[in-house]
Structures are given as C-alpha cells and as structure tokens.
N, C-alpha and C positions, 0 to 999 in steps of 0.2 A: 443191334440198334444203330444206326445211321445219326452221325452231328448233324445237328440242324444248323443249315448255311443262311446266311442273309443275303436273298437274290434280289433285293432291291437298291443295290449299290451299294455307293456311296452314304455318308449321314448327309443328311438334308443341308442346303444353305441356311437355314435362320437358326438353325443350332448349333452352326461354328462363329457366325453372328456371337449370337449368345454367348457361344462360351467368349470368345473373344474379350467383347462388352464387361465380362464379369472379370476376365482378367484381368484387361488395362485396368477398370476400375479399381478392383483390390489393391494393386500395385502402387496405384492415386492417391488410395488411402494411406498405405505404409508410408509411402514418403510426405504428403502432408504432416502425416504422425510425427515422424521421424520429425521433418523441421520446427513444430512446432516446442516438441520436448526440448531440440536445441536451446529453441529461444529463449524459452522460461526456464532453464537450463542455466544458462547464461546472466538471467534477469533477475534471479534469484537468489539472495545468499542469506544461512540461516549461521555457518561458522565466524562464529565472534572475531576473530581474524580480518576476515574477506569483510563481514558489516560495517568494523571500521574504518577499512579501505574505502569502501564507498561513503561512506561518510562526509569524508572531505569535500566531497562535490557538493554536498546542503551545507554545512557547517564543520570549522573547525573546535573538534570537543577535547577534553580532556582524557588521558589515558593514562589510568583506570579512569571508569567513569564514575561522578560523585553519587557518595552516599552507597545505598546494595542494589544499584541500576546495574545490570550486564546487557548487553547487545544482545538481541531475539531474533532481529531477521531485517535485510535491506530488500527493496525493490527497485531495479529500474523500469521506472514507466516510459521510457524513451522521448517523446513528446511532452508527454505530462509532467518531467522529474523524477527525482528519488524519494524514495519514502522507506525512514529510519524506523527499526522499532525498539525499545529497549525497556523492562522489567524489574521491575525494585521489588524489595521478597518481600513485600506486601501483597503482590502483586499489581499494584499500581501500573499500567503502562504508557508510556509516552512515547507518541511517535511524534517526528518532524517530517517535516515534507517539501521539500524544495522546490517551488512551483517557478517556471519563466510565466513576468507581467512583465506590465508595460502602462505608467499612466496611472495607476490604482492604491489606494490608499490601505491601511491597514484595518481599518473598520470594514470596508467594502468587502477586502478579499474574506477577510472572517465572517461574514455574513454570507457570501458566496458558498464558502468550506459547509456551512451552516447546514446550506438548502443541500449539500450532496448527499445521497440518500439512498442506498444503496441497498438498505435491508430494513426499508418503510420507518425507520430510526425518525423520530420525532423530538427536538428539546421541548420539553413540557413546563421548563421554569429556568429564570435566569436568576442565580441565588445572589449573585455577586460579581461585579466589573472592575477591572481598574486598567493600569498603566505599568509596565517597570520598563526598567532598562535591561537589554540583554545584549550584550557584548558592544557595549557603545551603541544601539539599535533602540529607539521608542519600539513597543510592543502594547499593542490595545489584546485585553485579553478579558473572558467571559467564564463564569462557575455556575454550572446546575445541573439539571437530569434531563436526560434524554430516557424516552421508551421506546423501545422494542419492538416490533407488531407482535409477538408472541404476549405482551404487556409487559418483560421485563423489566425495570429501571436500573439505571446505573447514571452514576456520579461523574462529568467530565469540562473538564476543562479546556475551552477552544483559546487561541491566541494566533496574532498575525504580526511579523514583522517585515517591514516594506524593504529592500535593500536597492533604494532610486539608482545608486549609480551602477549597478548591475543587471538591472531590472528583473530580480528575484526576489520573489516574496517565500517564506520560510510560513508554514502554519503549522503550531503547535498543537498538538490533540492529547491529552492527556484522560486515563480512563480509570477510575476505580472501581474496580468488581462489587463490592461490599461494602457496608458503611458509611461514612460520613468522608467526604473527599478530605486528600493529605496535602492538602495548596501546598506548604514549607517542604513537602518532596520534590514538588513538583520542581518550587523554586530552587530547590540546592542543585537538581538535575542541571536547569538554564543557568547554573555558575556557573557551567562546566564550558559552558561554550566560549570560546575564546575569539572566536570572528568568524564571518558568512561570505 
C-alpha cells in the first residue's frame, strides 16, 4: 500500500489566517486574565490584618474592634473609595465606605447611598431616624427593611457622615440577617472610631 501524499501543496491562506486569529486571540485573553485577577488581586483583602491596614484611609478605628465585630473584608474601589466590612457573632454586619464629595450634605449623600441598587434591593419602611456624633462628626442616619427582588427582607441601617474639610463623606451600612435590628451594636461599633 502506498502513503497517501497531499499534492495540493501548501494549507491554504485563510487557514493560517485562522489559525493565527485564534492564536493572538487566546493569547489576549490570557493576559486580560492575567491583569485583571492582578487588580482585584490587589483590591481585595479578606486577612484581618491587611483590612485593618486599609482602614485607615476611611477611618481611624479601634484595635481590637468594639464589642465581637472582627474585620470580613476591604475593597478598594479606586475612584469610588474604600469599603470596610466587619461581623459581630450575631452576625450583624457593618460596612463603612469612604466616598470623595465635594459640596454635599449628609442627608443627600444618605439618600444617594439609598438609591444604589445593585441587586433591585428596595427600602420598604423607614422604622426610625436620628442624629449621633461619631468621632466629633454630626451623622444623620435611618433604621428599616429593605427587600430583595428574590422578596427577602432584612433589617438595616444607613447613615452619612459629611467630613467638609477633607471632602470625604463616610456611609455607614449596617445589615442584620434575622430579627429585629441591634442599633446599641451597631452604636458601640461607631465608638470605635476615633477620627476620619
């Protein structure tokens, strides 16, 4: 039996094309890949350590932190700020969030925070509003439920504190899974903070 030869040359041009095309591509992708995991890589800390570190740049807190709150996870949103997140074994969690303003009042940016909406999350009732101080800082802050699009409900707490001569505003989010919300948690958390 005789091999059978390919007496037509060459492989055609639009098939080294091709492959070509598939190569660079894949290649495009890997490294997109690659930079992308850098960044969020980078952007992300879940080690109680490193969360306090970044910290500092929204607020300075107390360490250890009050009450059985431990650090959960930091974000840096580069533009947008940081955003702290930290878990009382209630599970209570409360994040802070370090926003640059400019001009805007502490009701506004709370109401702002309000509309962000990310996961069709609706406030369905405002149970309760007041005022405190936090670390020398007026803070307007609001208590009720939000739902879910799934129709969940959960218990939370928004609050805004304005920092004019920095122009950094601080929003507080405070979220209880179950039950009736633990304000006096929340409050002993915000003792912790010592300045912004």
């Amino acid at each position: 039996m005789r091999p059978i030869r390919n007496n037509r040359g060459a492989v055609p041009m639009w098939v080294k094309i091709l492959l070509a095309v598939l190569v660079v591509g894949f290649l495009g992708i890997v490294a997109i890949g690659y930079l992308a995991i850098s960044v969020v890589k980078d952007s992300v800390a879940t080690d109680p350590a490193k969360v306090a570190a970044m910290s500092k740049d929204v607020a300075v807190i107390s360490d250890p932190l009050p009450g059985s709150f431990k650090w959960k996870m930091a974000i840096d949103l580069k533009v947008m700020g940081k955003m702290l997140s930290a878990e009382a074994s209630d599970g209570q969690t409360v994040m802070l969030w370090g926003i640059p303003t400019a001009g805007k009042d502490a009701q506004s940016m709370m109401n702002e925070s309000a509309k962000y909406d990310p996961d069709n999350t609706k406030m369905v009732s405002v149970d309760e509003k007041g005022t405190d101080t936090v670390a020398g800082q007026p803070m307007s802050w609001e208590l009720g439920t939000i739902e879910q699009k799934k129709g969940k409900q959960s218990k939370i707490f928004i609050g805004a504190v304005v920092i004019k001569p920095k122009s950094k505003t601080v929003i507080v989010i405070g979220v209880q899974p179950t039950g009736a919300y633990n304000l006096p948690e929340t409050k002993q958390f915000l003792t912790g903070i010592q300045s912004f």
